[in-house]
VMD Tcl script that draws the C-alpha trace (Angstrom):
set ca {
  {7.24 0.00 -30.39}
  {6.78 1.79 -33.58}
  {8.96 1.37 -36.17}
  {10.19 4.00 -38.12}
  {9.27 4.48 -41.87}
  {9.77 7.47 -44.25}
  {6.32 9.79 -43.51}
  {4.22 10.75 -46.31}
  {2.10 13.05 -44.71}
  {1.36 16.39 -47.40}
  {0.17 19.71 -46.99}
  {-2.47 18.25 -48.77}
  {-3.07 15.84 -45.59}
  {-2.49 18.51 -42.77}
  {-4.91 21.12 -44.81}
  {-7.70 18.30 -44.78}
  {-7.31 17.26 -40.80}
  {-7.72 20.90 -40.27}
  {-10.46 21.02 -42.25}
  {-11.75 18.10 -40.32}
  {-10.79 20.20 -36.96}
  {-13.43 22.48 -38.22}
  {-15.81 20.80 -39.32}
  {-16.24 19.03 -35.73}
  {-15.83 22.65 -34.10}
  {-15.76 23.00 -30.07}
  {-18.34 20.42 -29.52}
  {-16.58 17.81 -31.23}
  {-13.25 18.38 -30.50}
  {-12.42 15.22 -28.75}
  {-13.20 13.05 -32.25}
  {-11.07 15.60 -33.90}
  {-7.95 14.96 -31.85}
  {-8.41 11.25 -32.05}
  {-8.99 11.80 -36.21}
  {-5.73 14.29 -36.20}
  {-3.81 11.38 -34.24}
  {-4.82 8.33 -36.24}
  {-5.18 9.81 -39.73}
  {-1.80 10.76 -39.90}
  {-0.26 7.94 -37.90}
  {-0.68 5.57 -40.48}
  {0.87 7.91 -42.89}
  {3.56 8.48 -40.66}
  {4.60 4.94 -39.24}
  {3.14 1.92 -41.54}
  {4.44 3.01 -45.04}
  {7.97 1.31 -46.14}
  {9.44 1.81 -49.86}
  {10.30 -1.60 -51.46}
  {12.76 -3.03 -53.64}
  {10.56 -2.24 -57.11}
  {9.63 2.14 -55.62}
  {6.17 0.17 -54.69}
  {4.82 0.66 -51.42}
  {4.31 -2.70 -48.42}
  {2.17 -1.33 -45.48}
  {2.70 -2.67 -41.98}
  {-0.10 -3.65 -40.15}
  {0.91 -1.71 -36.72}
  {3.04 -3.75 -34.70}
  {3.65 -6.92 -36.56}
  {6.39 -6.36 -39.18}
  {4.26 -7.99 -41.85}
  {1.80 -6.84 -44.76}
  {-2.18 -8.22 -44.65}
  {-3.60 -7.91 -47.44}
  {-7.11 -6.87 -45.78}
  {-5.30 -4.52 -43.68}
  {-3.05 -3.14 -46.23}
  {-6.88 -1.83 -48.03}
  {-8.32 -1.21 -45.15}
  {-5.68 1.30 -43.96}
  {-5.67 2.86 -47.29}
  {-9.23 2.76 -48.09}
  {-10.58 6.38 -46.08}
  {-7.63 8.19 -48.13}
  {-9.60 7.75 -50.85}
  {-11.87 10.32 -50.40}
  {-8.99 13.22 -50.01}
  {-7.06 11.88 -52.91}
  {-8.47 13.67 -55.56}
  {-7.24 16.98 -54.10}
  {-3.71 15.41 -54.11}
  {-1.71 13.61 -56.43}
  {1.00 12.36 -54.00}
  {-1.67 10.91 -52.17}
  {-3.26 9.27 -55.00}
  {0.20 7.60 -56.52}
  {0.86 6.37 -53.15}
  {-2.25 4.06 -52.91}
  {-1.64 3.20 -56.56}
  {1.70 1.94 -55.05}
  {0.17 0.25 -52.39}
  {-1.79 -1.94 -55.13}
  {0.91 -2.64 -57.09}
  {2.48 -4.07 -54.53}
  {-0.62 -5.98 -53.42}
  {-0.66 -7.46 -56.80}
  {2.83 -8.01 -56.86}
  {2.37 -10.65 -53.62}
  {-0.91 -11.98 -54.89}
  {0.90 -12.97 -57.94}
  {3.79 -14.56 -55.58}
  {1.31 -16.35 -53.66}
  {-2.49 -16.29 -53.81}
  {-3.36 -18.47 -51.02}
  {-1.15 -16.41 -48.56}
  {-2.68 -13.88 -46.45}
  {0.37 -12.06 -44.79}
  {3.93 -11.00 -46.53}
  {7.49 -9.30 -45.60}
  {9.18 -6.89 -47.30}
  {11.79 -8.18 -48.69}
  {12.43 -12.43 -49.21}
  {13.51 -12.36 -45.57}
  {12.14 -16.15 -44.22}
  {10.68 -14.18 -41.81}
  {6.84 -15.21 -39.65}
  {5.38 -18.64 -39.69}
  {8.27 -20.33 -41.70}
  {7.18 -23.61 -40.07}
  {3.80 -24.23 -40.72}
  {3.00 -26.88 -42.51}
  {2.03 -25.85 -46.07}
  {3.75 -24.12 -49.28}
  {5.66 -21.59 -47.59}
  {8.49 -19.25 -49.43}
  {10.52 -16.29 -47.98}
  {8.17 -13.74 -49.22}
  {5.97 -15.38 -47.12}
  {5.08 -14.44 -43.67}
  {1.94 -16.63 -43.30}
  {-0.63 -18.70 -45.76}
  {-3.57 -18.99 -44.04}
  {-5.95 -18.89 -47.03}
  {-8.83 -16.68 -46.09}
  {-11.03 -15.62 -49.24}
  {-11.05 -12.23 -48.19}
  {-7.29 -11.78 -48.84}
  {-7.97 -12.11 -52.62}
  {-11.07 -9.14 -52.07}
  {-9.33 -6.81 -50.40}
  {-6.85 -5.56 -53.14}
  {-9.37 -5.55 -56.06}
  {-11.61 -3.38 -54.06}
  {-8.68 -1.07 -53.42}
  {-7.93 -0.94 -56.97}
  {-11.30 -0.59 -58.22}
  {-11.87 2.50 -55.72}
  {-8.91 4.25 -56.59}
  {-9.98 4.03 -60.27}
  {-13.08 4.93 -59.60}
  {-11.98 8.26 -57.59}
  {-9.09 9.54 -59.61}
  {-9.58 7.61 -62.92}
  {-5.90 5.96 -62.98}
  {-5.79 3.25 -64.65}
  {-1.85 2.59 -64.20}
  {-2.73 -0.42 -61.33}
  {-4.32 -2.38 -64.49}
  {-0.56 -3.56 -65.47}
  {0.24 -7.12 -66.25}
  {0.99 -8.43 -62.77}
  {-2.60 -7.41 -61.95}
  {-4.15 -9.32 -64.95}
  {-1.69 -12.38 -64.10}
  {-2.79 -12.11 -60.31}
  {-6.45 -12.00 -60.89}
  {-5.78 -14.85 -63.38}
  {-4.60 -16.70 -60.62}
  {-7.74 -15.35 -58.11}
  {-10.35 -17.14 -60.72}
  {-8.47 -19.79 -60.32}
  {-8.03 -20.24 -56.59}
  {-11.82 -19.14 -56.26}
  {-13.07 -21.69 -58.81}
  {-11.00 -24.20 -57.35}
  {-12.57 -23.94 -53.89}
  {-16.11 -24.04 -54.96}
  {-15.05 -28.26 -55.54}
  {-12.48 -28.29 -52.22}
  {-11.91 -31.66 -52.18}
  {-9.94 -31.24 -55.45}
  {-7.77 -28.40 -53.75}
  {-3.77 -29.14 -53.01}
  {-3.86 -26.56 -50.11}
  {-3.56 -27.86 -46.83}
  {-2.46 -25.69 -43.40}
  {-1.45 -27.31 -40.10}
  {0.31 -25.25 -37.60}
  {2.61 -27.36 -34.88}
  {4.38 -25.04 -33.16}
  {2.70 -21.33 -31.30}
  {-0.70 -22.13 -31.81}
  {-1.35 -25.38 -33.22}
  {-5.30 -24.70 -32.38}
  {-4.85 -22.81 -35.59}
  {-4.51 -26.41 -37.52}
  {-7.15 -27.02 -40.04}
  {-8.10 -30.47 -39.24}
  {-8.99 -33.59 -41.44}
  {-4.40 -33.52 -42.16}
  {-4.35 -29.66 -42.92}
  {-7.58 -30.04 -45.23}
  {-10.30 -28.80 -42.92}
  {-13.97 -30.27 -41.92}
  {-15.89 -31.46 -45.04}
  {-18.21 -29.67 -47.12}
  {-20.45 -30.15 -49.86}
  {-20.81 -28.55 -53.23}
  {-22.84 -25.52 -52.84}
  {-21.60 -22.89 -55.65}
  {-19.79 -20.58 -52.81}
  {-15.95 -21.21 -52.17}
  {-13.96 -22.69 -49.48}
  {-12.10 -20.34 -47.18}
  {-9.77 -22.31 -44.50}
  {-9.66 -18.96 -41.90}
  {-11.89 -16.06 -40.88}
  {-10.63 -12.53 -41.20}
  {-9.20 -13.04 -37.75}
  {-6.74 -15.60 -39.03}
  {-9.11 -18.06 -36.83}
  {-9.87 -21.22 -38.76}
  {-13.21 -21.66 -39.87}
  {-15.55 -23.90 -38.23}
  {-17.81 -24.51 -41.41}
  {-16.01 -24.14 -44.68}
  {-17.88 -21.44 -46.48}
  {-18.00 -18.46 -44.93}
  {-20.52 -16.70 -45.58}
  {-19.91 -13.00 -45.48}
  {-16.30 -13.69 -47.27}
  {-18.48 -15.20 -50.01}
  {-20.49 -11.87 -50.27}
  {-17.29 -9.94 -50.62}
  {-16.27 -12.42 -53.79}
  {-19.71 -11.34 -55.72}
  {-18.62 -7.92 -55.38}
  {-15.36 -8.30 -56.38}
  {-15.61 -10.46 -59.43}
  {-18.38 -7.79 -60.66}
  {-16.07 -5.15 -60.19}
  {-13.66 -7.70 -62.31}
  {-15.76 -7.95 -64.60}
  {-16.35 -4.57 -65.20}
  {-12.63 -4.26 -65.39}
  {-12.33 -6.46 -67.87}
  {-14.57 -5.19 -69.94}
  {-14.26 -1.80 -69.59}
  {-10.58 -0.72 -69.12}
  {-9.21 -4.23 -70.31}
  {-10.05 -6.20 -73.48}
  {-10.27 -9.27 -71.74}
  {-13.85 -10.76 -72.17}
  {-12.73 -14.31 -71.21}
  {-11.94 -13.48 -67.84}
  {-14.82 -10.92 -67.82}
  {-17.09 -13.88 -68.44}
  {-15.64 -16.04 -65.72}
  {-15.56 -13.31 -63.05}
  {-19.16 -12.70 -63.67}
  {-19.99 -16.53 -64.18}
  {-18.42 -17.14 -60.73}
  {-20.33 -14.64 -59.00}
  {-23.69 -15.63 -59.87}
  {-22.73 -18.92 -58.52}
  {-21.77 -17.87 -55.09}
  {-24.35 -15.39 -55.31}
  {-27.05 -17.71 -55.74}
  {-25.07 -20.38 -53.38}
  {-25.01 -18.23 -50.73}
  {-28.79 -17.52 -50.80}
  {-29.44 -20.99 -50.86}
  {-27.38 -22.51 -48.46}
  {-26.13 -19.28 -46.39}
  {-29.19 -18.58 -44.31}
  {-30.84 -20.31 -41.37}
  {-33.39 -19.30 -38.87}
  {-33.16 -17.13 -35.60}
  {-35.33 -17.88 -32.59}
  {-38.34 -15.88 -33.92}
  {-38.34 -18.34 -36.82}
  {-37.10 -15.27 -39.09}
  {-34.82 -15.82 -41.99}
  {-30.91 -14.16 -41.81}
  {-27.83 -14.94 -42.90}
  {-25.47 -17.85 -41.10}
  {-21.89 -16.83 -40.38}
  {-20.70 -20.40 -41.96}
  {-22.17 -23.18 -43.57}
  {-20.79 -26.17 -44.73}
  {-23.22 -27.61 -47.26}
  {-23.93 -30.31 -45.11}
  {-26.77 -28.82 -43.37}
  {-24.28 -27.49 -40.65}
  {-24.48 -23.63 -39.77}
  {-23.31 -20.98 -37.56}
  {-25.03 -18.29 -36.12}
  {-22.96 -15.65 -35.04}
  {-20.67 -13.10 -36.17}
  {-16.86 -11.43 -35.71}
  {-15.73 -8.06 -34.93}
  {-13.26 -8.54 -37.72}
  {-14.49 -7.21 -41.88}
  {-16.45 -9.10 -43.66}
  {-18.59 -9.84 -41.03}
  {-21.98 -10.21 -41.71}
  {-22.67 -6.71 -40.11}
  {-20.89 -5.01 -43.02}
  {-22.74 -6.65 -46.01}
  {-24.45 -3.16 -47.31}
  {-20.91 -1.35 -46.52}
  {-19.37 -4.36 -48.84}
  {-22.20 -3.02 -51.40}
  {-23.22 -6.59 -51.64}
  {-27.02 -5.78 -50.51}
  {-28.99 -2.56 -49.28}
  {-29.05 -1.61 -45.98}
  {-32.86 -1.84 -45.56}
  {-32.73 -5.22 -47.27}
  {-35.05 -7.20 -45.11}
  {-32.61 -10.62 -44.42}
  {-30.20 -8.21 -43.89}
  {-32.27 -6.15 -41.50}
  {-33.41 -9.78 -39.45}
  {-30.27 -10.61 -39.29}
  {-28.43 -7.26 -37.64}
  {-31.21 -7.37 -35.32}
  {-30.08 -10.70 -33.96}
  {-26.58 -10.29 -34.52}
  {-26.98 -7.02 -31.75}
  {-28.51 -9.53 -29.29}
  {-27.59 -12.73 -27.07}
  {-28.83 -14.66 -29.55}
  {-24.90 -13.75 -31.43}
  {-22.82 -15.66 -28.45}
  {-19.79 -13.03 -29.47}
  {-21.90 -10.08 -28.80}
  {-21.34 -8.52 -25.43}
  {-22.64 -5.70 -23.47}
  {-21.26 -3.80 -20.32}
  {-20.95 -0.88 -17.99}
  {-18.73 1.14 -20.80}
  {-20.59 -0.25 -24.28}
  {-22.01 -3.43 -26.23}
  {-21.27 -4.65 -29.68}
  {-19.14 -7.46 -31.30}
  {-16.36 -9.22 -30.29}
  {-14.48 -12.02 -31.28}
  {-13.28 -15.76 -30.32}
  {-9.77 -14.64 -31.32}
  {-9.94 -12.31 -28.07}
  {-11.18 -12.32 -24.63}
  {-14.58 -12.56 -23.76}
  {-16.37 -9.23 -23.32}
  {-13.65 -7.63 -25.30}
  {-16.06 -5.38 -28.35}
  {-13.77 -4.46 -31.59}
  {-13.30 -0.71 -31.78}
  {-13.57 -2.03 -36.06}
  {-17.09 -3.44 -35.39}
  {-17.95 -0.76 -34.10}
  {-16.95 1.41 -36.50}
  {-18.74 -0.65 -39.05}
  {-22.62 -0.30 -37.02}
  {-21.93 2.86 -37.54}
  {-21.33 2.65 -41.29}
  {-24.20 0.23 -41.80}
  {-26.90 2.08 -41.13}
  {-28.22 5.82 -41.51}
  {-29.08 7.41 -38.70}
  {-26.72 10.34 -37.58}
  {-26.90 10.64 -34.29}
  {-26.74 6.55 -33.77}
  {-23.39 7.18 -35.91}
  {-22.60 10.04 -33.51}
  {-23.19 7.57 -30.26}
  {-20.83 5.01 -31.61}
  {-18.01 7.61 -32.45}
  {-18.31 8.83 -28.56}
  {-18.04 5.51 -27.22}
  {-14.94 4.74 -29.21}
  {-13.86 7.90 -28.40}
  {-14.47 7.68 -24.82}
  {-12.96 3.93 -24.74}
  {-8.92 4.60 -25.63}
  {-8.26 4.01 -22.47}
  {-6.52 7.49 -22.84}
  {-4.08 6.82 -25.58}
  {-6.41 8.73 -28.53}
  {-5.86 5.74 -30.64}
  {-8.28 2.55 -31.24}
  {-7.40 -1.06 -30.19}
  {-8.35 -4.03 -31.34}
  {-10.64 -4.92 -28.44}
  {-11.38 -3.33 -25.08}
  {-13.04 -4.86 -22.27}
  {-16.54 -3.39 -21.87}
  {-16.16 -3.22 -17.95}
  {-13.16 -1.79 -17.88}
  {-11.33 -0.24 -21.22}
  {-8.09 0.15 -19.55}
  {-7.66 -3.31 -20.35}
  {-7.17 -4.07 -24.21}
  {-5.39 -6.12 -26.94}
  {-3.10 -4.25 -29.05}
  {-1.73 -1.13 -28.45}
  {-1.13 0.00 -32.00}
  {-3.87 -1.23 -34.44}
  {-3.75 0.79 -37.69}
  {-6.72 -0.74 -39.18}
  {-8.67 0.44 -36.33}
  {-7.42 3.14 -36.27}
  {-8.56 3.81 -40.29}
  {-11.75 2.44 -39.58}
  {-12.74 5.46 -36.78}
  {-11.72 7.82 -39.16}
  {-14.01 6.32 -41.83}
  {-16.68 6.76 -39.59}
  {-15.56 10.28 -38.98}
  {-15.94 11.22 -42.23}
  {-19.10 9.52 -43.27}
  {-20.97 11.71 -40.30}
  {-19.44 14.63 -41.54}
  {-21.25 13.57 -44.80}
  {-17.75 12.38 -46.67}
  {-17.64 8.96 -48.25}
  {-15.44 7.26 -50.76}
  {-16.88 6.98 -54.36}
  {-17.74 3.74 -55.71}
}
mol new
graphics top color blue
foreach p $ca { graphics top sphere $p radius 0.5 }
foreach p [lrange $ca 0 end-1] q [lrange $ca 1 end] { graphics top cylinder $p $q radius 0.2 }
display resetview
């Protein structure tokens, strides 16, 4: 059921879907509808004022704010924003408030609105009322620098650069620099009640690693726990993200000590990750592993869920004809990935934290954003079009025999992620 939230849909927004509308023309018309549907919905149903005039973003139907999500729904706004204020100082509220629950809590991946008690209260780990889950996953500390470093690099405002944002990505360093040495770390994460597969083992620490420069992430962007400790395409994310730190805070901030760790750090899990984050595929050719754990342990697969290894050049952490990068899609689109499946209605990634032969409507999404070839980004927009199961609106994975059967109904990240891929075929992308 979809809640009800105050809309902030504009003229601004209803001139640009139509200009959308025409843009696909006749032919098109059926990934017009489902843009016109899902580019407003989020504007229309996830949005909720808080208690400071900032802005908490549901993720679709879990009452709760991700901080991956929260970007992720933002992020293709970007690229009208510039044409509209209202737009624009509603994403800067969106950071603030990321920020503001980073600074609560930067191990946490998930909060509520208000300090409610409300989600995983009884997990056991450093839970608080703001908290709806702490499942540490690296990529919670990305996602809202990104967002805050694209909306300053599209409009210019600088206004997200406040004091809680300097005392949250104080805190980031930190938590990053901590995890690089894990065994020192005072998180720990065991579930015993719902799902208790979700327990990180070794009493809430997780499997051991070894020192390898990149950081420790407990869970995936799935909220799965990690198998290996490092995880690789989280770690590519951090490089970007303490670059674009560091050009913060040198640039718009007169902070050059926390310039010079942002940039210290990534080099380290830069060059950790090209060290110990690749293996071999069958043809003996060098790619990226999904996880390592500096033990000489590795995974080779990948998740339907961002960062995935898939979305490295859409991360900006390498090019897209970047030859490991290249080996490694290539094998990630085969059998050789055991969560890539292929059926009577479409092939592409899935995930352990859904059925088997379920594909991600977001993976998808992302194929298409990886790589530049039109019509392949045409193909992928008709399959997710053609795989709603009639509701207009993306899941979070469909079944590739029969797309009538999916998980969740309402999936606003999805949904953002189509329209993303909308736009970039119609030759619109966010600036960076």
């Amino acid at each position: 059921m979809k809640r009800m939230t105050k809309s902030y849909v504009t003229p601004t927004v209803h001139e640009f879907v139509e200009k959308i509308n025409e843009r696909c023309g006749e032919k098109h018309a059926n990934l017009a509808k489902i843009f016109d549907i899902t580019y407003t919905n989020t504007l229309e149903t996830t949005l909720e004022e808080d208690q400071n005039h900032n802005v908490f973003v549901l993720t679709g139907d879990i009452p709760a704010m991700w901080q991956r999500d929260s970007t992720a729904q933002l992020r293709p706004y970007l690229i009208m924003e510039q044409s509209d204020p209202e737009i624009a100082e509603l994403i800067l509220k969106v950071v603030k408030r990321q920020f503001f629950n980073m600074n609560l809590d930067p191990y946490a991946n998930a909060f509520n609105l208000t300090d409610n008690g409300h989600g995983h209260q009884s997990d056991q780990t450093e839970m608080g009322p703001w908290i709806w889950e702490r499942k540490y996953e690296l990529d919670s500390l990305c996602y809202p620098v990104q967002l805050a470093y694209l909306l300053y690099k599209n409009t210019g405002l600088t206004d997200q650069f406040d004091p809680t944002f300097v005392s949250a990505t104080k805190k980031l360093l930190e938590v990053i620099e901590t995890e690089q040495h894990h065994e020192n770390s005072t998180y720990r994460f065991e579930r015993v009640e719902d799902r208790p597969e979700d327990s990180l083992t070794h009493d809430g620490m997780g499997e051991p690693v070894a020192y390898t420069g990149m950081s420790w992430s407990g869970f995936r962007p799935s909220d799965d726990a990690c198998v290996y400790g490092y995880l690789v395409p989280a770690n590519m994310f951090a490089v970007v993200i303490l670059r674009y730190l560091n050009e913060i805070f040198t640039t718009v901030l007169n902070e050059p000590t926390l310039a010079a760790q942002a940039e210290k750090l990534a080099t380290e899990i830069h060059d950790g990750i090209e060290k110990y984050g690749t293996m071999t595929n069958e043809r003996g050719e060098k790619i990226y592993a999904y996880e390592v754990d500096g033990l000489g342990n590795s995974l080779l697969m990948d998740d339907g869920n961002i960062p995935n290894l898939m979305s490295a050049p859409y991360l900006d952490y390498l090019a897209m004809d970047d030859p490991t990068y290249l080996a490694t899609r290539q094998t990630l689109l085969s059998h050789e990935n055991p969560f890539y499946y292929s059926g009577t209605y479409g092939s592409g990634l899935g995930s352990p934290h859904t059925p088997e032969n379920y594909i991600w409507p977001i993976a998808l999404s992302i194929q298409g954003l990886t790589q530049p070839d039109r019509a392949e980004k045409l193909r992928l927009l008709e399959l997710l079009a053609n795989t709603t199961a009639g509701t207009n609106m993306m899941h979070e994975g469909f079944d590739v025999e029969n797309p009538a059967n999916f998980t969740r109904e309402w999936f606003s990240w999805a949904n953002m992620m189509y329209c993303e891929l909308l736009l970039d075929y119609l030759g619109m992308r966010v600036k960076k």
